[in-house]
The first five atom37 places (N, CA, C, CB, O) and aatype in JSON, in Angstrom:
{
  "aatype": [20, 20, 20, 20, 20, 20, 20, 20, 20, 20, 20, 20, 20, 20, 20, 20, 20, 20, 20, 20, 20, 20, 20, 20, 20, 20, 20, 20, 20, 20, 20, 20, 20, 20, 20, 20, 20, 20, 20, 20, 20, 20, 20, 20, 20, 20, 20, 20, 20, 20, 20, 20, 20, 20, 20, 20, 20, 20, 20, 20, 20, 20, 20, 20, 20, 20, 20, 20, 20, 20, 20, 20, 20, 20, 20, 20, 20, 20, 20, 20, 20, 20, 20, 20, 20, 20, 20, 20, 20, 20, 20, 20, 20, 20, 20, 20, 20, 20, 20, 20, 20, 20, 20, 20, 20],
  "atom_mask": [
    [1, 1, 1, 1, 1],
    [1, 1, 1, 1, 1],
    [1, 1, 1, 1, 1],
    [1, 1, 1, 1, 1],
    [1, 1, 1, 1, 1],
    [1, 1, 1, 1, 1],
    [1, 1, 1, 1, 1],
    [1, 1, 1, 1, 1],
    [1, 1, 1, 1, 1],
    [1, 1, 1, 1, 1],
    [1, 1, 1, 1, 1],
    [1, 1, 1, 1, 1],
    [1, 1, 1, 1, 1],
    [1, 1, 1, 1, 1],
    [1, 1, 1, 1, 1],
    [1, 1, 1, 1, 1],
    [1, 1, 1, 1, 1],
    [1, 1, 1, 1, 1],
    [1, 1, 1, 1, 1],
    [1, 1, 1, 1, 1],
    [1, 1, 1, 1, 1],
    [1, 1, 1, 1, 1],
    [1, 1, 1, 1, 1],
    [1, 1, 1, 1, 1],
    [1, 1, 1, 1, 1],
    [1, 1, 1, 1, 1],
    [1, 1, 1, 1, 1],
    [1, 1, 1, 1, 1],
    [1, 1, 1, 1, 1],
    [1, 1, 1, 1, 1],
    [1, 1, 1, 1, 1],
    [1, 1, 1, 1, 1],
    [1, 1, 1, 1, 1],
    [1, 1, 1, 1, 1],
    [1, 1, 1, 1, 1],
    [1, 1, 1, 1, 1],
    [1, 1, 1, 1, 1],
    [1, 1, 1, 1, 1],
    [1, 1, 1, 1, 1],
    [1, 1, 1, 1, 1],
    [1, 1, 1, 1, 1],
    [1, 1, 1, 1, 1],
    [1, 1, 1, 1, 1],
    [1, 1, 1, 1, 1],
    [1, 1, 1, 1, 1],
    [1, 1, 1, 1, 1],
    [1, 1, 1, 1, 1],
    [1, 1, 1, 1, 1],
    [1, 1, 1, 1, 1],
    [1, 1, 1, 1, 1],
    [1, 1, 1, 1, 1],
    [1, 1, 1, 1, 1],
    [1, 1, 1, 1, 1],
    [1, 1, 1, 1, 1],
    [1, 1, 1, 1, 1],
    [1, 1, 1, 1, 1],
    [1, 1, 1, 1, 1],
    [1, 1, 1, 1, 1],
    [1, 1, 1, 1, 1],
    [1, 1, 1, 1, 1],
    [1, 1, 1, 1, 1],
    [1, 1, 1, 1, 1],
    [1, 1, 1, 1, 1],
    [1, 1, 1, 1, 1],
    [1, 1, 1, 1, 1],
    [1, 1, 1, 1, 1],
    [1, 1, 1, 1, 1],
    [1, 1, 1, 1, 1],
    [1, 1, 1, 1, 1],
    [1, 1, 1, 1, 1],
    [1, 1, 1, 1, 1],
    [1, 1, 1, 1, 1],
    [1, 1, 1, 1, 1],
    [1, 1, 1, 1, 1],
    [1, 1, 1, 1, 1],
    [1, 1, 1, 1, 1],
    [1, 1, 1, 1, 1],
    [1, 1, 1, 1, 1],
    [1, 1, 1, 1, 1],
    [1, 1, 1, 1, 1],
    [1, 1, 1, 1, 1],
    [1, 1, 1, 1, 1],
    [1, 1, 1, 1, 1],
    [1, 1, 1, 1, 1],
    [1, 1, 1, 1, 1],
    [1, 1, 1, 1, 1],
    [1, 1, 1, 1, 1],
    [1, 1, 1, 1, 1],
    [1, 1, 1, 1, 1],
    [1, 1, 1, 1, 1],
    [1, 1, 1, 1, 1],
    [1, 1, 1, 1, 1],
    [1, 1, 1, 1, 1],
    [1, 1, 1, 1, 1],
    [1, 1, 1, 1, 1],
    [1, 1, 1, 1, 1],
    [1, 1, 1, 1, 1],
    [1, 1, 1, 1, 1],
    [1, 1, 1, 1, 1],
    [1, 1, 1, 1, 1],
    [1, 1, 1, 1, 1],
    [1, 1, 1, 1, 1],
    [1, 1, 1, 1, 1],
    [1, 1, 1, 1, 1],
    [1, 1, 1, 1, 1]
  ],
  "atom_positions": [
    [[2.41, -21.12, -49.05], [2.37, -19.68, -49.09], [1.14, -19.14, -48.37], [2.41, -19.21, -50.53], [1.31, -18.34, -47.44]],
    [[0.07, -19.47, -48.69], [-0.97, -19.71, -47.84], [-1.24, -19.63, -46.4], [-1.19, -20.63, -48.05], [-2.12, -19.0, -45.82]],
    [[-0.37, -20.36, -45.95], [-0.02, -20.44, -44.3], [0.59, -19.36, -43.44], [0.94, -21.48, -44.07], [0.3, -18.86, -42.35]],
    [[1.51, -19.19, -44.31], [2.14, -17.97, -44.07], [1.67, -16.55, -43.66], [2.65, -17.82, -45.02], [1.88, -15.86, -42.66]],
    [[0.76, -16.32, -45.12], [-0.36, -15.29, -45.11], [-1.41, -15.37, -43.68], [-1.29, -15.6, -46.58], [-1.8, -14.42, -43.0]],
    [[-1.64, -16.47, -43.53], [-2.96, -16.65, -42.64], [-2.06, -16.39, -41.05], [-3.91, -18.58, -42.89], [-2.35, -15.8, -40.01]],
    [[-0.85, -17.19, -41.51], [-0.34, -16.77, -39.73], [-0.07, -15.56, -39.77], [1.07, -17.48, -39.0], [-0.3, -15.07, -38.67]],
    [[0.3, -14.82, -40.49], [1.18, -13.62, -40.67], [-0.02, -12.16, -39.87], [1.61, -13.44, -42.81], [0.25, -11.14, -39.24]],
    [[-1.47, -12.85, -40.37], [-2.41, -12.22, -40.23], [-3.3, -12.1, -38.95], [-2.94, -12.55, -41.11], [-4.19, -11.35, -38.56]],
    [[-2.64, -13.2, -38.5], [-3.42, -13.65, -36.84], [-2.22, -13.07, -35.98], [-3.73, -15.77, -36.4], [-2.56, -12.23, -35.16]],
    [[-0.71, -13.42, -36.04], [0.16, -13.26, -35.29], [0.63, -11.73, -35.36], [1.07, -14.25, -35.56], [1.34, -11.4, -34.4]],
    [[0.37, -10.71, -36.32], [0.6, -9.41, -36.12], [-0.39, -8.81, -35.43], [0.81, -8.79, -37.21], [-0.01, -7.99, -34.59]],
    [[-1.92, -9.03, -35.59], [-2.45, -7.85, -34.61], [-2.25, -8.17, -33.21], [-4.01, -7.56, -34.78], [-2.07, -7.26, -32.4]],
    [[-2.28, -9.78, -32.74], [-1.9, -10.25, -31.48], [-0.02, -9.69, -30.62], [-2.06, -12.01, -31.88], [0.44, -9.49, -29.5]],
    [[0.47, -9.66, -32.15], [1.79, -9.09, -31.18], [1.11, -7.73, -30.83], [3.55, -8.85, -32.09], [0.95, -7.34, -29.67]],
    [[0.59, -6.8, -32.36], [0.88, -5.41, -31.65], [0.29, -5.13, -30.27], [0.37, -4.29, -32.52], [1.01, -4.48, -29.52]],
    [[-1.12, -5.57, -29.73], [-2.3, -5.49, -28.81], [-0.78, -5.76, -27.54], [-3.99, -6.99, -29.1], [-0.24, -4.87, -26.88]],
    [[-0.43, -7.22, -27.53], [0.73, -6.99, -26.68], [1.96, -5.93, -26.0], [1.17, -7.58, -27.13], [2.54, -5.72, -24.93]],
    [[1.85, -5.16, -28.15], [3.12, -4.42, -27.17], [2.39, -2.99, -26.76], [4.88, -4.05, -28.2], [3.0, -2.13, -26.13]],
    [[1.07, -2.85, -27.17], [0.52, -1.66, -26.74], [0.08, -1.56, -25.11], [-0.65, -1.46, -27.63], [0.36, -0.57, -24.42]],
    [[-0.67, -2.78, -24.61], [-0.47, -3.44, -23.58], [0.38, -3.15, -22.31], [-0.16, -4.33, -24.04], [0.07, -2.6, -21.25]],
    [[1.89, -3.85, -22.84], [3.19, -3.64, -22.13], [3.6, -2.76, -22.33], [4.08, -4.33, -22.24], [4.79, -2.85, -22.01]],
    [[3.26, -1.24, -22.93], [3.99, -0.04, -23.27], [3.09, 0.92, -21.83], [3.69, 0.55, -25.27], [3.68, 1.57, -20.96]],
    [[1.32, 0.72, -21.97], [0.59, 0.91, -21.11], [1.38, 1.0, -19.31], [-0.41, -0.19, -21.47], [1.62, 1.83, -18.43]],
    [[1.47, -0.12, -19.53], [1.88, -1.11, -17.88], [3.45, -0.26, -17.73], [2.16, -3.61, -18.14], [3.6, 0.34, -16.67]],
    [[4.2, -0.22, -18.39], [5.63, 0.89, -17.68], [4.82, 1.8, -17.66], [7.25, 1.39, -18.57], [4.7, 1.76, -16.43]],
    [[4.04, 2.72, -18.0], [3.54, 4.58, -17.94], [2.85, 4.61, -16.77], [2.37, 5.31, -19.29], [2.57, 5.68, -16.24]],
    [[2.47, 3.37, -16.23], [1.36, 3.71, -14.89], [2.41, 3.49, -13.31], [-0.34, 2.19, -14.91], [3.32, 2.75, -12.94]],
    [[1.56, 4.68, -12.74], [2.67, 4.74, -11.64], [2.25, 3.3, -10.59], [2.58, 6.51, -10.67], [1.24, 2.6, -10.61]],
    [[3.08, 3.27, -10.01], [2.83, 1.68, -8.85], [1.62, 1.92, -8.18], [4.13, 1.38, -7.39], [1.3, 3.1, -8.06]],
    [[0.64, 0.8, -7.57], [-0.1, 1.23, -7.22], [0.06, 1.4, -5.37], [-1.03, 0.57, -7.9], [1.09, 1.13, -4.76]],
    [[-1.01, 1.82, -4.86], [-0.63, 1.84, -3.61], [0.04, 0.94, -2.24], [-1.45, 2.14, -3.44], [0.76, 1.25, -1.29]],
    [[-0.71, -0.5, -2.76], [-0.6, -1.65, -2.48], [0.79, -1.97, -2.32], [-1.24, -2.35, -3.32], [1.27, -2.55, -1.35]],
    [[1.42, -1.56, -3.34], [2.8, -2.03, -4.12], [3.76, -1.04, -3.51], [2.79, -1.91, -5.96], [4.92, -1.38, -3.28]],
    [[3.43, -0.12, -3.29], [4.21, 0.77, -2.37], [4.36, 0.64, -1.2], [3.89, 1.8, -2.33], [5.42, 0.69, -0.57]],
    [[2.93, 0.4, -0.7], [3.33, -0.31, 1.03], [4.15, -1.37, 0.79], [1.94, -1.03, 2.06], [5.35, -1.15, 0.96]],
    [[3.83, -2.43, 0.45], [4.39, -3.46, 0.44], [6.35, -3.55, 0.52], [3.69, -3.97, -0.76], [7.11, -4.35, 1.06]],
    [[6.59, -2.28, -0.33], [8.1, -1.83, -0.58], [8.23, -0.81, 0.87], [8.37, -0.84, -2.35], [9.33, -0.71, 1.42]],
    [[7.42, -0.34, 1.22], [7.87, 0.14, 2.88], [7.92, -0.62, 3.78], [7.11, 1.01, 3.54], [8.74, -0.54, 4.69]],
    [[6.95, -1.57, 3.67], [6.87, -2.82, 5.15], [8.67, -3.82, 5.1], [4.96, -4.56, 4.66], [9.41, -4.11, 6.04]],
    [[8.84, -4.1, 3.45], [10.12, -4.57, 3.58], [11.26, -3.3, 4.02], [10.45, -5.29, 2.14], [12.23, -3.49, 4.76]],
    [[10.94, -2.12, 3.45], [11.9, -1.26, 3.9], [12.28, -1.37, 5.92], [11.21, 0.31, 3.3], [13.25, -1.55, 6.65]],
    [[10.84, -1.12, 6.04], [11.09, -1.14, 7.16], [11.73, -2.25, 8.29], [10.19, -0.8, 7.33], [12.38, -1.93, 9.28]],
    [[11.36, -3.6, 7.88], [11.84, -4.56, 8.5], [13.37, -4.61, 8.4], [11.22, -5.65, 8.07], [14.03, -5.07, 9.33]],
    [[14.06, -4.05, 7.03], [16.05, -3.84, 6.92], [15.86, -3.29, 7.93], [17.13, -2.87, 5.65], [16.62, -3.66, 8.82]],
    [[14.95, -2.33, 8.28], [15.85, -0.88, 9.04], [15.96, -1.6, 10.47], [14.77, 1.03, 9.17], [16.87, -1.55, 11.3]],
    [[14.7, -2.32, 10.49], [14.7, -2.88, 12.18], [15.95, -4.04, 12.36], [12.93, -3.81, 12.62], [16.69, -4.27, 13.31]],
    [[15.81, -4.71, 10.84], [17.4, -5.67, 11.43], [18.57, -4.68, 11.21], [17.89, -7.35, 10.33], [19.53, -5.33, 11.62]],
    [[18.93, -3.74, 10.88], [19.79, -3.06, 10.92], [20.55, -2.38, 11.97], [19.47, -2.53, 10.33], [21.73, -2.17, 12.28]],
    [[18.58, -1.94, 12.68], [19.05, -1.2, 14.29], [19.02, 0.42, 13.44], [21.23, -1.87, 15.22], [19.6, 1.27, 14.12]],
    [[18.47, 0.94, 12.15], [18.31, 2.11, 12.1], [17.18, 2.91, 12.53], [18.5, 2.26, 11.14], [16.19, 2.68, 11.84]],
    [[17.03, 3.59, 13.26], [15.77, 4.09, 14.1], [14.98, 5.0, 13.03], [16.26, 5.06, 15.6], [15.6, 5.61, 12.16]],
    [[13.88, 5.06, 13.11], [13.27, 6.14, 11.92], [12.03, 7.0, 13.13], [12.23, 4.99, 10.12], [11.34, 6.69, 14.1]],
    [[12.27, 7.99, 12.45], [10.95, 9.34, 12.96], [9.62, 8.46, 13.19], [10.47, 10.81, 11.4], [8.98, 8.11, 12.2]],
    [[9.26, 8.14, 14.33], [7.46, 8.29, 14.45], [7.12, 8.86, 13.08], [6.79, 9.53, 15.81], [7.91, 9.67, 12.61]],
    [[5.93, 8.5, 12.32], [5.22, 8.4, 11.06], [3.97, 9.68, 12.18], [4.62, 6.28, 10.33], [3.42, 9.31, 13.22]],
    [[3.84, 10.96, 11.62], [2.68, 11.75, 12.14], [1.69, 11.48, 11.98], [2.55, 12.76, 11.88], [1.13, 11.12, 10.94]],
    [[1.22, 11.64, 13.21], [-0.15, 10.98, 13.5], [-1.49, 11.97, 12.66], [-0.35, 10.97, 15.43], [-1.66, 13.18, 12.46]],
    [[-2.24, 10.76, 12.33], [-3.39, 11.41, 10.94], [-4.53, 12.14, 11.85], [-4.36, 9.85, 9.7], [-5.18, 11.57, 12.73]],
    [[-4.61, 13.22, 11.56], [-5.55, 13.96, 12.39], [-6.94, 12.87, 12.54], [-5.93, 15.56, 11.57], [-7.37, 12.46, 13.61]],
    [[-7.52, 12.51, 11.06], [-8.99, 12.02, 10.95], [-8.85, 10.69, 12.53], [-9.36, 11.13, 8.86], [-9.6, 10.49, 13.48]],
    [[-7.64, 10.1, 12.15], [-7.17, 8.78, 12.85], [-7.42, 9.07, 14.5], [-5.38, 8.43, 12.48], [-7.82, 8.21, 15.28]],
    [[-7.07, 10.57, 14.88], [-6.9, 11.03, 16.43], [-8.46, 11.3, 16.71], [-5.79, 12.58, 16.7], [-9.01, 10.99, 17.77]],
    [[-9.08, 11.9, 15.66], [-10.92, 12.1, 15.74], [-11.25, 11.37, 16.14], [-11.86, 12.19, 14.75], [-11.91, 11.51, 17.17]],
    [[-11.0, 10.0, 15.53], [-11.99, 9.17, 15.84], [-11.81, 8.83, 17.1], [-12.1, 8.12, 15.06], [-12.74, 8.73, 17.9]],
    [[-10.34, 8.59, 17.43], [-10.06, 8.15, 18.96], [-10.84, 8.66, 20.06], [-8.75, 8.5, 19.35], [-11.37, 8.13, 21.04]],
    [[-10.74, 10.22, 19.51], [-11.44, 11.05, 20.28], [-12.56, 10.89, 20.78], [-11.55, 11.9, 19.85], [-12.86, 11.09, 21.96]],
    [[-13.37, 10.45, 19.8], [-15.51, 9.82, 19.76], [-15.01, 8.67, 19.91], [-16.91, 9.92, 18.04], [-15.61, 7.84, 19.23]],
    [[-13.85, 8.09, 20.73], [-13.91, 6.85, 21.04], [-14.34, 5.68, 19.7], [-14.89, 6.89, 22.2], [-14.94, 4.64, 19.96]],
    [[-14.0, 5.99, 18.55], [-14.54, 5.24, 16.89], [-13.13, 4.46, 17.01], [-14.79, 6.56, 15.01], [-12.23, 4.85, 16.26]],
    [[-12.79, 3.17, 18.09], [-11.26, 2.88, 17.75], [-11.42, 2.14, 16.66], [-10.35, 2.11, 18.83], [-10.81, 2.47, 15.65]],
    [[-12.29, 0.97, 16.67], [-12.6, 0.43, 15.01], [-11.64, 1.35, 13.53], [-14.64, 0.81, 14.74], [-10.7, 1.14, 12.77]],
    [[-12.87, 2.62, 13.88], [-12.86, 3.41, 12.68], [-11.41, 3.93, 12.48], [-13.92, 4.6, 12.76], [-10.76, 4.15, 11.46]],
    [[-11.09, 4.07, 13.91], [-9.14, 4.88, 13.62], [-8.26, 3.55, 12.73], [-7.86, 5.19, 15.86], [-7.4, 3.61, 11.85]],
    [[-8.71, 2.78, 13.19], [-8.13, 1.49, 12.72], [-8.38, 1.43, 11.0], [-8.93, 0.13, 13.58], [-7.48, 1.5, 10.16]],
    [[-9.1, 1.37, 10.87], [-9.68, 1.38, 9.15], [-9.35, 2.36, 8.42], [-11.17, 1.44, 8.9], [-9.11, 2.23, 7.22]],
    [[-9.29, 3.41, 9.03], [-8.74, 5.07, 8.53], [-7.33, 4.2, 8.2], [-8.61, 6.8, 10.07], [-7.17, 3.53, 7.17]],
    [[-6.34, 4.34, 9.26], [-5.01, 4.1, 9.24], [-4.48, 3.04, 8.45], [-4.64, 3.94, 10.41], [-3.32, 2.9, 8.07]],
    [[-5.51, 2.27, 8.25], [-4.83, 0.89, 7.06], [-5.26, 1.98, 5.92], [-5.89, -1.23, 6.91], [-4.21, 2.57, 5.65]],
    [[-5.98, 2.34, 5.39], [-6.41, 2.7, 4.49], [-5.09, 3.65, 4.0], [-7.77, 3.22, 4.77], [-4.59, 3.66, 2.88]],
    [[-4.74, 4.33, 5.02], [-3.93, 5.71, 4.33], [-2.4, 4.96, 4.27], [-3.94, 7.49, 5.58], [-1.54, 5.21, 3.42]],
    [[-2.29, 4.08, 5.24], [-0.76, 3.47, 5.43], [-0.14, 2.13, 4.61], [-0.67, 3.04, 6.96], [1.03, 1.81, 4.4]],
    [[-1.64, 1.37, 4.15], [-1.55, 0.43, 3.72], [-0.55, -0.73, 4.58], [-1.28, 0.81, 2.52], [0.37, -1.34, 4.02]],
    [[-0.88, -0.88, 5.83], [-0.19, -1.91, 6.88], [-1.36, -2.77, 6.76], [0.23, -1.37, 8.58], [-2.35, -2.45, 6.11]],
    [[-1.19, -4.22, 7.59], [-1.89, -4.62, 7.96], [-3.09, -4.32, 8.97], [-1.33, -5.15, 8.03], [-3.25, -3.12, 9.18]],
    [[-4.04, -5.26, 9.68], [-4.9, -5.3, 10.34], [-3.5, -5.07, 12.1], [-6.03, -6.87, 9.85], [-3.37, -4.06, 12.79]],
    [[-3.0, -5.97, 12.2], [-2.17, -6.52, 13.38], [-1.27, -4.93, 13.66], [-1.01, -8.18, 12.85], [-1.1, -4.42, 14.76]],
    [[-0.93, -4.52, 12.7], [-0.17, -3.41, 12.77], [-0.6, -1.45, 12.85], [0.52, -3.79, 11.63], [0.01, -0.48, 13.3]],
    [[-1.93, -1.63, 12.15], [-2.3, -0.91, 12.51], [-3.01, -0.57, 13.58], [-2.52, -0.76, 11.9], [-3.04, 0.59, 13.99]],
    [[-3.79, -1.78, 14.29], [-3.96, -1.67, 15.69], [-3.17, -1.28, 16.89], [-4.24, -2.58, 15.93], [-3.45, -0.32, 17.61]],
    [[-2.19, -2.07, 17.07], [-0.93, -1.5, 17.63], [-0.7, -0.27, 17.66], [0.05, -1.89, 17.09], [-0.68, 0.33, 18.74]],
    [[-0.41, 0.51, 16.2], [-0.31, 2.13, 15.92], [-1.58, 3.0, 16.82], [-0.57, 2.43, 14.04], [-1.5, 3.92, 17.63]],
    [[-2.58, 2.33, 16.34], [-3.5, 3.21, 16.56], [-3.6, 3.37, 18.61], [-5.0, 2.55, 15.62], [-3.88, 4.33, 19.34]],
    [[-3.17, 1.81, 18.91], [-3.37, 1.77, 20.44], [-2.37, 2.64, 21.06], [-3.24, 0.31, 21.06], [-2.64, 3.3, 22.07]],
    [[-0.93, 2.69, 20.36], [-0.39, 3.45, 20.52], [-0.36, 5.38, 20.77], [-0.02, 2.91, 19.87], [0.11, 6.22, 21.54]],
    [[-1.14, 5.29, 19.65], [-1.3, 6.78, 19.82], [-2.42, 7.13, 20.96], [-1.74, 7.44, 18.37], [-2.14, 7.99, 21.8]],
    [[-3.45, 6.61, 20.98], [-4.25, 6.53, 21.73], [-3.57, 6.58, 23.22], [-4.99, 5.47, 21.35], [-3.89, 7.64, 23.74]],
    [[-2.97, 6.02, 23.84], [-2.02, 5.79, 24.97], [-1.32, 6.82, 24.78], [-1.21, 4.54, 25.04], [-1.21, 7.43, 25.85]],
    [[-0.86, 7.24, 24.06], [-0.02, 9.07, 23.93], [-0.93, 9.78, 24.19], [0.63, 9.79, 22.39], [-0.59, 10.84, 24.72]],
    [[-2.48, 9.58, 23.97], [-3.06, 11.16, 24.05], [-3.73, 10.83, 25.67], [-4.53, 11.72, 22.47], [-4.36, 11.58, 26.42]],
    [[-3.41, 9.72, 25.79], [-4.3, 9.11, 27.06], [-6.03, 9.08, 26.71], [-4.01, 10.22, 28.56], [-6.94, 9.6, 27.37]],
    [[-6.09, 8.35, 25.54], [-7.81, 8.58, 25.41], [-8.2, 6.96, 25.7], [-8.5, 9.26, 23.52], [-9.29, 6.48, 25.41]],
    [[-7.19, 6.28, 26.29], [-7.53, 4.68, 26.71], [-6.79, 4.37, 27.72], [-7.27, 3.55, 25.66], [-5.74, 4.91, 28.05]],
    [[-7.47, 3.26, 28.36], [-6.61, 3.05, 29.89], [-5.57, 2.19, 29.66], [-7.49, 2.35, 31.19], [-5.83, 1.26, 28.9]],
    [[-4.51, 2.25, 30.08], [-2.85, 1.73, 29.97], [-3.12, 0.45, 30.29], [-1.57, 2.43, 31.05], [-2.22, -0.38, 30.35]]
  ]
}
């Protein structure tokens, strides 16, 4: 009877802490990370699909920097806000850059 009591006493506050825990974790929205991550796959269906999507508008801060020639910094801006990689946001950024003509082709 004993045992009982003693587990009864260890194993209830440990469940509740759990389910307060896991009640926590559904109420919080995804984090950013987790969202790119669900666009980069989005996006790769669309490319095996062959569905074309809108140019993503270009981030003003991202065109500044181009501007003062900061390509580094456009680069770091643009992961930051897009959550892509290093490989991909370079590309973007060389890209736009080559649209405004602020780099040689």
């Amino acid at each position: 009877m004993e045992y009982l009591a003693i587990g009864a006493s260890v194993v209830l506050p440990i469940g509740l802490i759990l389910i307060l825990i896991g009640s926590r974790s559904r109420n919080e929205p995804p984090s950013a990370a987790r969202i790119a991550a669900v666009e980069r796959k989005l996006d790769l269906i669309m490319k095996h699909l062959g569905v074309a999507d809108q140019l993503p508008p270009q981030d003003p801060e991202v065109v500044q920097h181009l501007m003062q020639g900061q390509k580094i910094q456009a680069i770091k801006v643009y992961r930051e806000r897009t959550g892509v990689g290093l490989r991909e946001a370079k590309d973007e950024v060389e890209r736009i850059a080559r649209e405004r003509g602020l780099e040689p082709r």
